[in-house]
C-alpha positions, 0 to 999 in steps of 0.5 A, spaced: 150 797 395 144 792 394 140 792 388 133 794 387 128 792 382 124 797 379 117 797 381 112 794 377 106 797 373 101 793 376 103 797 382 101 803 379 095 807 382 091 814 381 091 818 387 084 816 389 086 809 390 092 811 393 093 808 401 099 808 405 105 805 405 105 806 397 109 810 392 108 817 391 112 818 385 109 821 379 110 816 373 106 819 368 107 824 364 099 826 361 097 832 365 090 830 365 090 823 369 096 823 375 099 816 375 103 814 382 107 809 382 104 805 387 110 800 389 111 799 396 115 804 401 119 803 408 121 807 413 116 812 413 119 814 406 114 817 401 117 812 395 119 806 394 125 804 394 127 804 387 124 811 387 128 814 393 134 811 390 133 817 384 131 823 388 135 822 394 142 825 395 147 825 400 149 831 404 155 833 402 161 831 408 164 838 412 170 839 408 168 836 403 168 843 398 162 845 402 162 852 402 167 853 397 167 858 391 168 858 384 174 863 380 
């Protein structure tokens, strides 16, 4: 897998300023200002890259332990 770098915080933006091609994720933690990450996206994805790679999980294969229960 190749590696990604993380966004940089000058990419960071509000949501007013926020266009397309640009990073939804929510990087802050204060409430009263929301901070996106700003980073560029690709593929019609709502994160960059480096975000997606956090949020994205792979469907499990058929047969995989799909469907099995628990003892």
């Amino acid at each position: 897998m190749p590696e990604i770098s993380e966004p940089s915080a000058r990419t960071q933006t509000t949501l007013f300023k926020l266009r397309a091609r640009q990073c939804r994720s929510i990087v802050s933690d204060d409430r009263s200002e929301v901070i996106f990450c700003g980073g560029e996206t690709q593929d019609g994805s709502s994160w960059c890259p480096w975000h997606r790679r956090l949020v994205y999980t792979r469907p499990m294969m058929a047969g995989s332990g799909a469907g099995k229960r628990f003892a």
